[in-house]
C-alpha positions as a printed Julia matrix, in Angstrom:
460×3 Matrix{Float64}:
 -24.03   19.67  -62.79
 -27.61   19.38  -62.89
 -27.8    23.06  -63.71
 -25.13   22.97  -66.49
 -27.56   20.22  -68.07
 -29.96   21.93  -68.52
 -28.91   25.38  -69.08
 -27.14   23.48  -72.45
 -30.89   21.94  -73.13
 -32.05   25.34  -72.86
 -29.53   26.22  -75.27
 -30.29   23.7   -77.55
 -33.58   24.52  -77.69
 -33.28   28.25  -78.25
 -32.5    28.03  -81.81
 -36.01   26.94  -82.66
 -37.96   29.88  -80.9
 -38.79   32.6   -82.85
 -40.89   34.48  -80.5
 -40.59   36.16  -77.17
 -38.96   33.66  -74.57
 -39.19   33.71  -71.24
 -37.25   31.82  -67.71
 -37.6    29.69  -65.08
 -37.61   31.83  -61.68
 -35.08   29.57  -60.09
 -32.9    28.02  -62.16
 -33.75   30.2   -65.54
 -34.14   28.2   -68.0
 -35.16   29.45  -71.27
 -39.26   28.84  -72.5
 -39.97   28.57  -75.43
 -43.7    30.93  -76.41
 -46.29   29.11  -75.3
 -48.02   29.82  -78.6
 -44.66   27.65  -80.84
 -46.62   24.28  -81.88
 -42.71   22.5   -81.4
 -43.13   23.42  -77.84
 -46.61   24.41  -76.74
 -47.96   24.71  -73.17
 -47.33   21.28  -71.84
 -43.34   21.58  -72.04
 -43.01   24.58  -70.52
 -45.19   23.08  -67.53
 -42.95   20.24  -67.15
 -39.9    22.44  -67.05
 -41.76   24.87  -64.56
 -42.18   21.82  -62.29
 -38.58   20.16  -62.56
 -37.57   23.89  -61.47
 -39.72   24.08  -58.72
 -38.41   20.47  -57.25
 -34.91   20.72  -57.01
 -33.96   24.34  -57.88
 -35.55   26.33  -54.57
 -31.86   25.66  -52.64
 -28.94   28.21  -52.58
 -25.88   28.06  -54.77
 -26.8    24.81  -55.98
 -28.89   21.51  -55.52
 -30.62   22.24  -52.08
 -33.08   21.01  -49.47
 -33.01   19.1   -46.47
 -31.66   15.62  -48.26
 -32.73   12.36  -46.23
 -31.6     9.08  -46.09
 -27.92    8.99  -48.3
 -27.3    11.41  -50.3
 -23.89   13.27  -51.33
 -23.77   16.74  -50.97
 -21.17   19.66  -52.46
 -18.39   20.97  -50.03
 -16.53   23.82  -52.01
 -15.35   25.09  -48.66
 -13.79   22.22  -47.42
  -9.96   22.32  -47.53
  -9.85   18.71  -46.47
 -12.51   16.65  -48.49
 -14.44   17.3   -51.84
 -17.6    15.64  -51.0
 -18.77   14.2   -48.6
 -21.21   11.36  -47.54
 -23.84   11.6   -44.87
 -25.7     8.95  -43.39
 -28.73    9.46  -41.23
 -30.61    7.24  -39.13
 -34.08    7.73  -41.15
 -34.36   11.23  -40.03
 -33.62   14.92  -41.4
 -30.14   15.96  -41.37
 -30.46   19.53  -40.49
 -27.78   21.59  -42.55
 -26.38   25.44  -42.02
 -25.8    27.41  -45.47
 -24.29   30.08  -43.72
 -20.8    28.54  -44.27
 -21.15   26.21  -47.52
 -21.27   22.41  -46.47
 -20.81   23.0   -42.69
 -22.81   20.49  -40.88
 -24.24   21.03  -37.68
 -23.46   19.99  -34.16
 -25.5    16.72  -33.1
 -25.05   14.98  -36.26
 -26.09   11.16  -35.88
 -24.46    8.23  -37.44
 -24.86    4.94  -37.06
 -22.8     1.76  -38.37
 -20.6     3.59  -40.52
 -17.45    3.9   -41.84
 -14.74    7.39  -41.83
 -17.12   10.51  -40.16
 -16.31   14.23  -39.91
 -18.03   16.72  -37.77
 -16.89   20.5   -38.59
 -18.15   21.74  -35.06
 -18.38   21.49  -31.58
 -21.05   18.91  -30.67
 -22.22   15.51  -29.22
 -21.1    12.96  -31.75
 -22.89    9.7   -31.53
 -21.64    6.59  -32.43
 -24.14    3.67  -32.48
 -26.18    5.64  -30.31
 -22.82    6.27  -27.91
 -22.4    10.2   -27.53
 -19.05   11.54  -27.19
 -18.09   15.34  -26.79
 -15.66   15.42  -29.5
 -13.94   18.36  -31.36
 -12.38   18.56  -34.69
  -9.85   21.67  -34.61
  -6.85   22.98  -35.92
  -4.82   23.38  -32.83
  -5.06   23.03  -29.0
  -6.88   25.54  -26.53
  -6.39   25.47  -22.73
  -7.34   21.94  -20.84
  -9.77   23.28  -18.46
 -12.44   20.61  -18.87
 -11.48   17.35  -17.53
 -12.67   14.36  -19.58
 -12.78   16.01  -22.82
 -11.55   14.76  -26.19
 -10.18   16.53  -29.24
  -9.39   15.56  -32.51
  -6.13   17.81  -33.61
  -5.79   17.88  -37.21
  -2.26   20.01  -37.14
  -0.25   18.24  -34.19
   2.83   20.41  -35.06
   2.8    23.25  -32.96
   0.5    21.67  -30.62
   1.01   19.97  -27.06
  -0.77   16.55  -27.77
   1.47   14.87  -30.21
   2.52   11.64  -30.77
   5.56    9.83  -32.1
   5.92    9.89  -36.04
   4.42   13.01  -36.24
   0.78   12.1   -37.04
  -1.2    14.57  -38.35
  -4.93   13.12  -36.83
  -4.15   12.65  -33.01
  -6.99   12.22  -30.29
  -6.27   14.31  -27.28
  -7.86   13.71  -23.41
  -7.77   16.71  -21.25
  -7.48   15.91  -17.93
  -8.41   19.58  -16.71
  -4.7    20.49  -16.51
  -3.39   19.23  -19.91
  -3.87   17.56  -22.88
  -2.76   13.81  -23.32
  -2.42   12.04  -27.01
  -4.74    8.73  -26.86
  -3.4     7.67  -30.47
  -2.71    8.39  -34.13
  -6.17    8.98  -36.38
  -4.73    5.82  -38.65
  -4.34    3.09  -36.39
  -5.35    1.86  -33.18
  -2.47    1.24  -31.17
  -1.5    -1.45  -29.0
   1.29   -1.35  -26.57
   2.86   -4.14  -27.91
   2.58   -2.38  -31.29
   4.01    0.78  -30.2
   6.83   -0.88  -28.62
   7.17   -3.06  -31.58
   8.35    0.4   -33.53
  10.63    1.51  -31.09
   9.21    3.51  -27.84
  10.43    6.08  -25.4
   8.82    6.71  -22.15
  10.94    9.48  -20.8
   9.05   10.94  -17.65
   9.34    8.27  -15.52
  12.1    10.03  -13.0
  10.88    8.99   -9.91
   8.56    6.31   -8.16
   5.1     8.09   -8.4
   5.62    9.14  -12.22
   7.19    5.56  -13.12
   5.38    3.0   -15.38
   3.3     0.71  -13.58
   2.04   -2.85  -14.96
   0.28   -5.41  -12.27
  -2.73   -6.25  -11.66
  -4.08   -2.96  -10.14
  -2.32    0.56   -9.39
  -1.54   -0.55   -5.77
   0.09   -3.79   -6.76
   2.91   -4.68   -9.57
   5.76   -3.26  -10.77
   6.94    0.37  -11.19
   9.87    1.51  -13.87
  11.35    4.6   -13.65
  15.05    6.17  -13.42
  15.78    6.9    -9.43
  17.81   10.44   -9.2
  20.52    8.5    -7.19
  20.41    4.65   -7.97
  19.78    5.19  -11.64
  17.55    2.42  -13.82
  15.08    0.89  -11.29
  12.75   -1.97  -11.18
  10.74   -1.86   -8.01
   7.51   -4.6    -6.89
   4.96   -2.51   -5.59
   2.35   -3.84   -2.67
  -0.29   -1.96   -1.22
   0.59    1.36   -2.75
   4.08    1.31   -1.42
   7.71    1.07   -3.24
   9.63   -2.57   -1.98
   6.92   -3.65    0.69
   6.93   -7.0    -0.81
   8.73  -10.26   -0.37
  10.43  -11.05   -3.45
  10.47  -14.9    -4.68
  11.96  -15.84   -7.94
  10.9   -19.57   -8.98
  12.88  -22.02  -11.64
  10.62  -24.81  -13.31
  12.41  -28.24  -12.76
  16.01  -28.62  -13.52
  16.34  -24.93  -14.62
  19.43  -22.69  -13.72
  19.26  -18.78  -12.41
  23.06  -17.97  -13.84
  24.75  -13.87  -14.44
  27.58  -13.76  -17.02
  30.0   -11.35  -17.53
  30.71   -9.65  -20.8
  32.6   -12.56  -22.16
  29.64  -14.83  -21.66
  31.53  -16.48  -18.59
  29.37  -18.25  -16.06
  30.18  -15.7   -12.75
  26.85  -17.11  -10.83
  25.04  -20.13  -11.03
  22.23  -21.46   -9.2
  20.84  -25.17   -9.53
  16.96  -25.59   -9.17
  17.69  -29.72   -9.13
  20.4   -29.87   -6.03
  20.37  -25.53   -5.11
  23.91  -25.23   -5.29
  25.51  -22.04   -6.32
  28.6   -22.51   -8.27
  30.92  -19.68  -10.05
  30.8   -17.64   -7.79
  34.37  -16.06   -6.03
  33.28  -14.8    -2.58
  36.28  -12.64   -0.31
  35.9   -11.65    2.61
  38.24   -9.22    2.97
  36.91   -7.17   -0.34
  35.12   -3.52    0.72
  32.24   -4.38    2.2
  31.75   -8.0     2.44
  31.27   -9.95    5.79
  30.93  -13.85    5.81
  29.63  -15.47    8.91
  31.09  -18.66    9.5
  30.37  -20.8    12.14
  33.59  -22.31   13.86
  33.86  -25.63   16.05
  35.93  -27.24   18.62
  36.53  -30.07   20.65
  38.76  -31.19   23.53
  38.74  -34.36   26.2
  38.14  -33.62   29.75
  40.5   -35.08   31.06
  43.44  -37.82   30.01
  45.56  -41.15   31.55
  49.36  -41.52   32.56
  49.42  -45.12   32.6
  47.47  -45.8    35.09
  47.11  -42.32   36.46
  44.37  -40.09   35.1
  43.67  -36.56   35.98
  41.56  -33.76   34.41
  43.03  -31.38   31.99
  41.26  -28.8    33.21
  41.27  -26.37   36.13
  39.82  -28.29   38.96
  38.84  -26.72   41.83
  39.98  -27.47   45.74
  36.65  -29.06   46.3
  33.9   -30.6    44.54
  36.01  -31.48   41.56
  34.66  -34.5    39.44
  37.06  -37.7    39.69
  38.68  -38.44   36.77
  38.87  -42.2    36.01
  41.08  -43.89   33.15
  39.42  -47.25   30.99
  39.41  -48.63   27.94
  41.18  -51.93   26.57
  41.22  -50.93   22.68
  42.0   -47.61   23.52
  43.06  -46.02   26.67
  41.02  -42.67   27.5
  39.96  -41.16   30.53
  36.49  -39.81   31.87
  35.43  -36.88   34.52
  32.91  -38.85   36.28
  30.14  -36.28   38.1
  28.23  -37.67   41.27
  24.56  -37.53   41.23
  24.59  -35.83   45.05
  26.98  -32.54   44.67
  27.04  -30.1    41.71
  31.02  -30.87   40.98
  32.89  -28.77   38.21
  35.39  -27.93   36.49
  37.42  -24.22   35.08
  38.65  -23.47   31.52
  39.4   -19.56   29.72
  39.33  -18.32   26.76
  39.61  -15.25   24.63
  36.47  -14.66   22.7
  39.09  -14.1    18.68
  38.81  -11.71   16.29
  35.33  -11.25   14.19
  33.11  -13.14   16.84
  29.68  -12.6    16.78
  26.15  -13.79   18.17
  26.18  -16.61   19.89
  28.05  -19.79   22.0
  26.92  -22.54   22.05
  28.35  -25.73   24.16
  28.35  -29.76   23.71
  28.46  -31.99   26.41
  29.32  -35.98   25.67
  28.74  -38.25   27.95
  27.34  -42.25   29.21
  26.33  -43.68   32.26
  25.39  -46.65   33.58
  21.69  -46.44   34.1
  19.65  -46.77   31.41
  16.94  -43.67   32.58
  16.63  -40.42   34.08
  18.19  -36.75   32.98
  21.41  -35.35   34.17
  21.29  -31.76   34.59
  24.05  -30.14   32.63
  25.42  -26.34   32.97
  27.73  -24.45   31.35
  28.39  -20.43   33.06
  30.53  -17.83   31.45
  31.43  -14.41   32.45
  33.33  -12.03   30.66
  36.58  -10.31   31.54
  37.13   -7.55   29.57
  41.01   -5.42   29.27
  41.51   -3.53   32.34
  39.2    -6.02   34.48
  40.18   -7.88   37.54
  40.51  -10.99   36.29
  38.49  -13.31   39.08
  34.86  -11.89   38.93
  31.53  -13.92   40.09
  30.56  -16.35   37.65
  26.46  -16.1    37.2
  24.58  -18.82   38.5
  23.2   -22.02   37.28
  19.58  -20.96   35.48
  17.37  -21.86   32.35
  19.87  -19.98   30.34
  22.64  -22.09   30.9
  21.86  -25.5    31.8
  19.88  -28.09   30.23
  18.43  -31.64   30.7
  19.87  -34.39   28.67
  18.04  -37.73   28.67
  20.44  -41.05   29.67
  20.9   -43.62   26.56
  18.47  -46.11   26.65
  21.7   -48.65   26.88
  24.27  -48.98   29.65
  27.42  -47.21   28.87
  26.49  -46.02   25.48
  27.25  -42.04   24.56
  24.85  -39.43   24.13
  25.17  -35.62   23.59
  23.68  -32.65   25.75
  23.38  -29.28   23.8
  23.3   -25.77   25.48
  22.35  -23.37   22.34
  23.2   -19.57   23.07
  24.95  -20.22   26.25
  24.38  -16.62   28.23
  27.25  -14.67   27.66
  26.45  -10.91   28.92
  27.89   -8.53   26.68
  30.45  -10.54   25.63
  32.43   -9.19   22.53
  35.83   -9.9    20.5
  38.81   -9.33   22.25
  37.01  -10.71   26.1
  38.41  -12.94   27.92
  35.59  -15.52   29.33
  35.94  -17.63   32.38
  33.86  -20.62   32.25
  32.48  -23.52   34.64
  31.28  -26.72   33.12
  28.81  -28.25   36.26
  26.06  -30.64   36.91
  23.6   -29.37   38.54
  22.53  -32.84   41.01
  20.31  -31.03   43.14
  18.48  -29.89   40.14
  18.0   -26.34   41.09
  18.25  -24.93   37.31
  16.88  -27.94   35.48
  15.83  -31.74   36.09
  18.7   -33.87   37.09
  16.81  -37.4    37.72
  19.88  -39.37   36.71
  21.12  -42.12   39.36
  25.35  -42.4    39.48
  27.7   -41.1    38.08
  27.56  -38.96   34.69
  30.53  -39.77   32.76
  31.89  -36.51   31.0
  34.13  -37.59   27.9
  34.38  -34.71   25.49
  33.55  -31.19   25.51
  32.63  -28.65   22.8
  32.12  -25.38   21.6
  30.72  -23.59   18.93
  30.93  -20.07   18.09
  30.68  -17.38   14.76
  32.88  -15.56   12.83
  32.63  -12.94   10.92
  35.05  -12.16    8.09
């Protein structure tokens, strides 16, 4: 421009000379003769000088400009102009390429920046090794970025198509960091609609927690499909897993009608809606089962046990009651008396027995020594085989009531039972053990038997 001004002075000027004329060396403008008296010496000095100031550049306004100037790009494709700021120091320029800066460019609190070649670019007095190219070479340097200006044909792209996208390499590939318009958030991303599509298996999943070895992975398992996984220490499902409702809050599945099919109560815990069968594929429900029988029973006047009593050292079995007639199997407190019941272990049992003992006596202190001893008789077994002895894993000590006559319960849990299973036949012996060989019996008289249970589990 400045050239064009004042080639047209020049012009204008020309039509007063009438002599020889002469040029400036660098931008040639015309002189008038030094000897014209409209002219004279002292303008042609002054234009001699302005040429000699801004004119010694090539193709245009040159030197080494300082500060904030703008400067001509006519080889740019991208921008027209552009505006450098430097940090009170010579920006160094190459003219071998029209308005190509040079690497190492500083600039500092400022706004949109372009560096046309490979170089540290420093960003309030951060450096970065950034590169502004066309299209994507190999990723052989690990922690390098690039800024791809023509993301269609290369390997760091990002969703929409942007045509500025930041690339990491991580010495194997490139990876887009973002679009050159926005910064984006995760939230924002999502907010537009996002696909993460190469999370196929637990170590490529998406993790969120509060470090890489703890949280939760996402990803689509080969086999199980959509997953969800906690992740502790580094390792899929090696966490408990506990799901919490604030007060009076429900945890509560519907189907696709919007029908309640599972409903848990944070106030009381109860599950309602639920339909649970056991005999559907693959479902077992453990239920524990109960029962409870008298020892023995009066005829009149006459009682007897209704159990299997032996030949010898059989408990007496005594009727009383005015309200209501019952009878009792009354154990002495000097010889381990018992009694003999079977029974076939049903269908579905599993884990353990576990035996209940009612009984009252007339002191008021001491233990009686109770034992219960089972032994299994399996199909195509003799059906008489040694019952085990009394021990720790039978009997038990159960303290007298602190009142005369009143009831109290002995409880033998997991009664031993060696490899007992459904379908056994079990003999059993229910004994006190007076001479406390198993277990304390401290009790003085008679232990009055009344009831007897048993509890067992099923599974269905």
């Amino acid at each position: 421009m400045m050239k064009k001004l004042f080639t047209l002075l020049a012009a204008l000027l020309l039509a007063a000379q009438v002599h020889a004329q002469t040029t400036t060396p660098n931008l040639g403008l015309t002189l008038p003769p030094a000897q014209e008296n409209s002219w004279g010496d002292s303008y042609n000095q002054n234009f001699t000088i302005i040429d000699t100031a801004i004119g010694t550049g090539t193709g245009g306004v040159g030197g080494a400009p300082t500060d904030m100037d703008y400067l001509t790009r006519s080889s740019s494709g991208s921008l027209s102009a552009e505006r450098v700021v430097t940090d009170g120091t010579t920006v160094s320029w190459d003219w071998s390429v029209a308005g190509q800066a040079k690497a190492g460019v500083v600039a500092d609190s400022i706004g949109p920046t372009q560096v046309d070649e490979t170089g540290a670019f420093a960003f309030s007095n951060t450096v970065f090794p950034v590169t502004v190219i066309g299209s994507l070479g190999a990723a052989t340097t690990a922690n390098t970025f690039k800024i791809v200006t023509d993301a269609t044909g290369a390997s760091c792209t990002v969703a929409g198509g942007s045509t500025r996208v930041l690339c990491l390499s991580d010495g194997t590939g490139w990876n887009p960091i973002g679009s050159g318009v926005e910064v984006d958030t995760l939230a924002l991303v999502c907010a537009r609609g996002c696909s993460f599509t190469g999370a196929n298996s637990f170590a490529t999943g998406l993790h969120i927690g509060e470090s890489a070895d703890v949280g939760w992975r996402i990803y689509s398992h080969p086999t199980n499909g959509p997953t969800i996984s906690p992740v502790c220490g580094g390792v899929e499902n090696d966490c408990d897993r506990i799901t919490s409702a604030a007060a009076g809050k429900v945890i509560q599945f519907k189907n696709s009608s919007g029908t309640s099919k599972f409903l848990w109560t944070e106030t009381t815990g109860a599950l309602t809606d639920i339909t649970l069968n056991a005999e559907s594929s693959g479902n077992v429900i453990t239920l524990p089962m109960e029962e409870w029988k008298e020892v023995a029973g009066c005829n009149n006047a006459t009682a007897s046990l209704i159990f299997n009593s032996p030949t010898a050292n059989a408990p007496a079995a005594v009727c009383e009651g005015t309200n209501t007639r019952h009878a009792t199997a009354d154990f002495d407190d000097t010889t381990d008396e018992f009694f003999d019941e079977a029974w076939r272990l049903p269908t579905g049992f599993t884990g353990a027995i576990d035996w209940i003992l009612r009984w009252k006596g007339a002191a008021t202190s001491g233990a009686v020594g109770w034992c219960v001893q089972i032994i299994r008789v399996a199909q195509s077994a003799v059906s008489d085989p040694a019952l085990p002895a009394q021990s720790a894993g039978n009997c038990v000590s159960s303290t007298a009531d602190a009142t005369t006559l009143e009831e109290t319960e002995a409880t033998i849990t997991g009664v031993t039972c060696t490899s007992c299973v459904a379908g056994d036949r079990v003999n059993i012996r229910t004994s006190r053990d007076a001479n406390g060989s198993a277990v304390t019996d401290s009790f003085i008289g008679d232990a009055k038997l009344i009831m007897r249970g048993k509890r067992w589990r099923i599974a269905h």
